[in-house]
C-alpha positions as a Markdown table, in Angstrom:
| # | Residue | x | y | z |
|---|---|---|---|---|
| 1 | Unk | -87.4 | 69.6 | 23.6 |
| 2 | Unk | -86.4 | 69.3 | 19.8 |
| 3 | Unk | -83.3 | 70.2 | 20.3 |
| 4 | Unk | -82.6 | 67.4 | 23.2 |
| 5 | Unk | -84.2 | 65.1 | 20.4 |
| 6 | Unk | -82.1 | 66.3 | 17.7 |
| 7 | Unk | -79.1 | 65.4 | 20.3 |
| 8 | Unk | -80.3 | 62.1 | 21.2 |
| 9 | Unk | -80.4 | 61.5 | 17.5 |
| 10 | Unk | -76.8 | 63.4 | 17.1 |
| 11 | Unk | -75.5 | 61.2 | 20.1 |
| 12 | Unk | -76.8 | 57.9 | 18.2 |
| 13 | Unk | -75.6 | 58.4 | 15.4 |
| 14 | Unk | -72.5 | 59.2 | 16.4 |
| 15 | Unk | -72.0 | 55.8 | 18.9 |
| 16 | Unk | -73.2 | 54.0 | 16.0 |
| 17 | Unk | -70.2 | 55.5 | 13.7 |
| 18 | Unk | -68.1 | 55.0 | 16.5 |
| 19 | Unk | -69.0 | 51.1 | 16.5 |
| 20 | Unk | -69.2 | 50.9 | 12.5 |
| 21 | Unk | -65.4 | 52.3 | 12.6 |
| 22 | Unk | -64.1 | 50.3 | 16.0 |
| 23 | Unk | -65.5 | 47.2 | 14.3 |
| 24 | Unk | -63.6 | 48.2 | 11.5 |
| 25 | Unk | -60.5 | 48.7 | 13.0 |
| 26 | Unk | -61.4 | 44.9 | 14.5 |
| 27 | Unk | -61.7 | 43.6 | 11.4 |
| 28 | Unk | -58.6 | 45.3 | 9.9 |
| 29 | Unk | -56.9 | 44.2 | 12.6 |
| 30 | Unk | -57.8 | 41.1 | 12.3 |
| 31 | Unk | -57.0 | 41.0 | 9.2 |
| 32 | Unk | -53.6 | 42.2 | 10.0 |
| 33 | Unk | -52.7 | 39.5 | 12.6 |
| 34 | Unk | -54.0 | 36.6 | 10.0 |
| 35 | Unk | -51.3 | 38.0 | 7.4 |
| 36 | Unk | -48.8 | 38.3 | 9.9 |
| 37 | Unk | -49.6 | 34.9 | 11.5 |
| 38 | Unk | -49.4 | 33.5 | 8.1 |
| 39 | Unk | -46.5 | 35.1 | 7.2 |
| 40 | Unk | -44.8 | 33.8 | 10.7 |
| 41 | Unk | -46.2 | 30.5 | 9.6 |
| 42 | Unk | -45.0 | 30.4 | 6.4 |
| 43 | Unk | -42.1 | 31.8 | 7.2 |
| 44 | Unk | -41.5 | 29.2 | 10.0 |
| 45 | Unk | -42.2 | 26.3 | 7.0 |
| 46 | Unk | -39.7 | 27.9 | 4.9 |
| 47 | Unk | -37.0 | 27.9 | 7.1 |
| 48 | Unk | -38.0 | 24.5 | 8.5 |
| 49 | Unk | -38.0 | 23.3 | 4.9 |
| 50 | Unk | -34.6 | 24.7 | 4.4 |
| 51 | Unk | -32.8 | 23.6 | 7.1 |
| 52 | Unk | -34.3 | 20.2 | 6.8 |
| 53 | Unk | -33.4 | 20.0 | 3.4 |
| 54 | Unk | -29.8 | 21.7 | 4.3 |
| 55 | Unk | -29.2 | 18.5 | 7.4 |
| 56 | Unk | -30.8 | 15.9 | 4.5 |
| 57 | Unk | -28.1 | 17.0 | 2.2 |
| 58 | Unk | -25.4 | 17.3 | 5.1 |
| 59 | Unk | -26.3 | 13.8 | 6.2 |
| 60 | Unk | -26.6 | 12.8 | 2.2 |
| 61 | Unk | -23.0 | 13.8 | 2.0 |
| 62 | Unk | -21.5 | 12.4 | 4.8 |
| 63 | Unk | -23.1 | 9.1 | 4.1 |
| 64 | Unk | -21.6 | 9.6 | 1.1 |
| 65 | Unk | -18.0 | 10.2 | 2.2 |
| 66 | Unk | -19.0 | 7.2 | 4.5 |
| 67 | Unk | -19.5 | 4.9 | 1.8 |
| 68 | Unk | -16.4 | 6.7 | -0.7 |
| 69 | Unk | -14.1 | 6.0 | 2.6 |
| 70 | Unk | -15.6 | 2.3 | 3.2 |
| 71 | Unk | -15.1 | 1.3 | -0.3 |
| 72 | Unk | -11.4 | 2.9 | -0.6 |
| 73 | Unk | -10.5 | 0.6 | 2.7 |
| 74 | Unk | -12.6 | -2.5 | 1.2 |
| 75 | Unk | -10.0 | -1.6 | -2.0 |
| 76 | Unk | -6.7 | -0.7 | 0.0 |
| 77 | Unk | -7.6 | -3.9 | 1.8 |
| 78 | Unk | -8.2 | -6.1 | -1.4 |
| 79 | Unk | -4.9 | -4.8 | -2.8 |
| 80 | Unk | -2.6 | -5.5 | 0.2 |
| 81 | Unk | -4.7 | -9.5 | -0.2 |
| 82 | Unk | -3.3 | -9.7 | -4.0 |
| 83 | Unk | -0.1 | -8.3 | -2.8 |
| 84 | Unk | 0.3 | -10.6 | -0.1 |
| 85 | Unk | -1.2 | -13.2 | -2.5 |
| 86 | Unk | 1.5 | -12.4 | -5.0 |
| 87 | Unk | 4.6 | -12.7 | -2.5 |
| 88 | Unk | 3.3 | -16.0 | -1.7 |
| 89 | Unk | 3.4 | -17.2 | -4.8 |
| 90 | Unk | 6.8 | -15.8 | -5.4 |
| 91 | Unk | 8.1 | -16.9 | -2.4 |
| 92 | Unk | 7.3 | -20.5 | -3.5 |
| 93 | Unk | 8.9 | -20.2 | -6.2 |
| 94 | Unk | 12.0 | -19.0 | -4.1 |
| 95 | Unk | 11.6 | -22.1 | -1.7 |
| 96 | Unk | 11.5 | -24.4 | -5.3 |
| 97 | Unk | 14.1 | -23.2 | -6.3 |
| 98 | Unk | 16.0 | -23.9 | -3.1 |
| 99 | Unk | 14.9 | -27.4 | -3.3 |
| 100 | Unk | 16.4 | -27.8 | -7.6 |
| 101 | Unk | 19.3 | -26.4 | -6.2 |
| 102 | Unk | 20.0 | -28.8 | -3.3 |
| 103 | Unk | 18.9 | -31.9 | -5.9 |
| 104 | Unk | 21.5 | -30.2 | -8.5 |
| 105 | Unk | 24.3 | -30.0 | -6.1 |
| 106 | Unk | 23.8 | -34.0 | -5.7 |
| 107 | Unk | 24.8 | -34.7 | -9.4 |
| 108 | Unk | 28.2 | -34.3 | -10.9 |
| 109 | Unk | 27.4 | -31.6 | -13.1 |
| 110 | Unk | 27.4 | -29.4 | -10.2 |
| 111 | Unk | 30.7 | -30.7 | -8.8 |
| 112 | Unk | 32.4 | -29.6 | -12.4 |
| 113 | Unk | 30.5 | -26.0 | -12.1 |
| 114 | Unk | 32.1 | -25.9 | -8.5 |
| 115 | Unk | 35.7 | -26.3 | -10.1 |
| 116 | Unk | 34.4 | -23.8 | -12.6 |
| 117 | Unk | 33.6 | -21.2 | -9.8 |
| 118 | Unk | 36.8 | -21.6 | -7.8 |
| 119 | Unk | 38.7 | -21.6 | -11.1 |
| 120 | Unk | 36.9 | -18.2 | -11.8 |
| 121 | Unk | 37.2 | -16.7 | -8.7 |
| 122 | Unk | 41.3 | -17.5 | -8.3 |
| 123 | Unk | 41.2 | -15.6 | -11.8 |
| 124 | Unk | 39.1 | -13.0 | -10.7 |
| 125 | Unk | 41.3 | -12.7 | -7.5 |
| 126 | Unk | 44.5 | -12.9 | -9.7 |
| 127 | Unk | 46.0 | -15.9 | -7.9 |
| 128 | Unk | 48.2 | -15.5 | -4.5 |
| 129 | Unk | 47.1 | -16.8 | -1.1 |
| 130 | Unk | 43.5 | -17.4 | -1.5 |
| 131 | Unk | 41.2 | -17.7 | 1.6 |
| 132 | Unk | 37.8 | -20.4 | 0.2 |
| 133 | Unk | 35.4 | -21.4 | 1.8 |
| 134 | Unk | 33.1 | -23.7 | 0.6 |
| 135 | Unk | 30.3 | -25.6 | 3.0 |
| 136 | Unk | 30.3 | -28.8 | 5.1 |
| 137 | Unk | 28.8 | -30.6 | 1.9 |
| 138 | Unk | 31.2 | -29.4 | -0.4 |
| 139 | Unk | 34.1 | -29.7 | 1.6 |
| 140 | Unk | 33.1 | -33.9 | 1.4 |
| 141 | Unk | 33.7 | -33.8 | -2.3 |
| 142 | Unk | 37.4 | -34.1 | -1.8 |
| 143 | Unk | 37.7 | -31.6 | -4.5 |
| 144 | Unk | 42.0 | -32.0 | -6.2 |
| 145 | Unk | 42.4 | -28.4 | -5.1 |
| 146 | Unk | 46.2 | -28.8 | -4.9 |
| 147 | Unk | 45.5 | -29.6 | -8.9 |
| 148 | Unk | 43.3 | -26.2 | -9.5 |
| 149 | Unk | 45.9 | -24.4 | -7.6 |
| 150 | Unk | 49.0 | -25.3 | -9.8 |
| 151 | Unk | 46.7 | -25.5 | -13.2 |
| 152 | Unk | 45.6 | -22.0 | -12.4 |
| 153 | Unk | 48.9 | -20.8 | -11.1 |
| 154 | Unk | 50.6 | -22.2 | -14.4 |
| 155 | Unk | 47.9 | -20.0 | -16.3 |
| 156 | Unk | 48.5 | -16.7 | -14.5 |
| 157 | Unk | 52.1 | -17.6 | -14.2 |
| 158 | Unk | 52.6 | -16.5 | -10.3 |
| 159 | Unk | 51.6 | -19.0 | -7.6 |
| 160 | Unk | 48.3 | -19.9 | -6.1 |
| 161 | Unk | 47.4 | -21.1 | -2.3 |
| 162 | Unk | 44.0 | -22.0 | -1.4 |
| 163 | Unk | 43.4 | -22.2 | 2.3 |
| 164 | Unk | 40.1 | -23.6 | 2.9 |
| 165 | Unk | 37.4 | -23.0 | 5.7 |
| 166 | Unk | 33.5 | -24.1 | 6.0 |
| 167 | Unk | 31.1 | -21.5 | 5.6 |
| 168 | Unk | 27.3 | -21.5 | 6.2 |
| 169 | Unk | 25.0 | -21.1 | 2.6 |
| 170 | Unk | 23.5 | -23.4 | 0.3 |
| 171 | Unk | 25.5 | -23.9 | -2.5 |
| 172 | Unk | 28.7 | -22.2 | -4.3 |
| 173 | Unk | 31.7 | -20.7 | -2.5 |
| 174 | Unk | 32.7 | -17.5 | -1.4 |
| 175 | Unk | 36.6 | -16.9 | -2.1 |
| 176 | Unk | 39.3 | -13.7 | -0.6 |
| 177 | Unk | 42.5 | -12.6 | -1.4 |
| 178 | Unk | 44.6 | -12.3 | 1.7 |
| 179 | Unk | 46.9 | -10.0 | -0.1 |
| 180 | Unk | 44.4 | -6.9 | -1.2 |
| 181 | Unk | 41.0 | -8.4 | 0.9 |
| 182 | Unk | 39.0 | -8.1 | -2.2 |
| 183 | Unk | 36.1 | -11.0 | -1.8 |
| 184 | Unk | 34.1 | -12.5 | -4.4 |
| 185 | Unk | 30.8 | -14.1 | -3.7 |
| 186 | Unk | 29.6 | -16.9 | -5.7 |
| 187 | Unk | 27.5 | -18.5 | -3.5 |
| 188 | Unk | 23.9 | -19.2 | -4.1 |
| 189 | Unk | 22.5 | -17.0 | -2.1 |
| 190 | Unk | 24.6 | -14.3 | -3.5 |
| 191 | Unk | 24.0 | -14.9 | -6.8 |
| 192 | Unk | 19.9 | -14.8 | -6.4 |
| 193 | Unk | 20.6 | -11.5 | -4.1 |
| 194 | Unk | 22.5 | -9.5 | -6.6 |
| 195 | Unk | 20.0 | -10.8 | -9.6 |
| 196 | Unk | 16.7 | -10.8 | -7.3 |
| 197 | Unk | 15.2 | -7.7 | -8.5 |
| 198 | Unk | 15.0 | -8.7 | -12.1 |
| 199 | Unk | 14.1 | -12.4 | -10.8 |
| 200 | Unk | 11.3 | -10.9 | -8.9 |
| 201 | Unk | 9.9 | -8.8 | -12.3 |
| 202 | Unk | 10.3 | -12.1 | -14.6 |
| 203 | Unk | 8.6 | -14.3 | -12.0 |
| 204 | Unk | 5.4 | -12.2 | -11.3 |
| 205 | Unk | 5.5 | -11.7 | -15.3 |
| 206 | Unk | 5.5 | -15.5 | -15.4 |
| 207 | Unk | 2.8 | -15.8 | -12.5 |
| 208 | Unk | 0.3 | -12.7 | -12.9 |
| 209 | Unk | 0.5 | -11.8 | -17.0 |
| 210 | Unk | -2.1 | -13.7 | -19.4 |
């Protein structure tokens, strides 16, 4: 009977090791699971953290090449305004001077430079039949060109012929050897064309420099 007492005992203690250690084991693993779940967790924040911080910088960024690309248009778009501004302004000046010119060829200042010009260009053209043509206005001035012919032809002692035709521009003449077809232009519009480019710099340097 001891002995089955002694075994009783034996068995007891024994179940009660066996609950000590599985509760144990519980608890360990327990404890396991809360680090792992904590690791997950924090794990989980990290990388939530990162890639929120990584789409807050993306979306930082292309706000910001939003903004870079809005302000080089509003600038692009400022600069063609002046641009256009500034060909206005030049342009009037253009369309001013058209309007001196067609008062100066009213007065008889411009009727001498006329005589001047074909005088010039019959030089220039070294004399010979000489194809002018001067427009409908200038053609009214009833200019002594028989006179300019023989004066001119005296000076470059061969003769001179002016055969005269109406031609289409503001102001000047526009004059052609019928012998070697080399043509002179001393027309209004001519003259600005060949000296526009410098024109253009001193007039926006006139307009746009303080």
């Amino acid at each position: 009977m001891a002995i089955i007492g002694n075994l009783d005992k034996l068995i007891e203690v024994i179940a009660k090791n066996a609950e000590e250690e599985a509760q144990r084991v519980i608890a360990k693993a327990k404890e396991r699971a809360n680090d792992i779940i904590k690791g997950a967790v924090e794990e989980a924040k990290s990388r939530a953290e990162r890639e929120a911080s990584e789409l807050l910088k993306k979306e930082r960024e292309g706000a910001l090449r939003k903004r870079r690309s809005e302000i080089t248009k509003m600038r692009m778009e400022a600069f063609r305004k002046v641009l256009e501004h500034k060909e206005r302004l030049i342009e009037e000046v253009v369309e001013e001077a058209k309007r001196r010119v067609n008062e100066y060829v009213k007065t008889e200042d411009y009727k001498n430079r006329l005589v001047n010009l074909i005088k010039e260009a019959i030089r220039v053209l070294n004399g010979g039949p000489i194809e002018l043509r001067l427009n409908r206005r200038d053609l009214a001035l009833n200019l002594d060109l028989k006179a300019i012919s023989a004066e001119l032809g005296r000076e470059l002692n061969r003769s001179v012929e002016l055969r005269v035709s109406e031609g289409s521009f503001l102001a000047g003449l526009v004059a052609k050897s019928a012998e070697t077809g080399i043509e002179v232009d001393y027309t209004v519009e001519g003259i600005l064309e060949r000296k526009w480019k410098n024109l253009r710099v001193e007039v926006a340097k006139l307009l746009f420099t303080k």
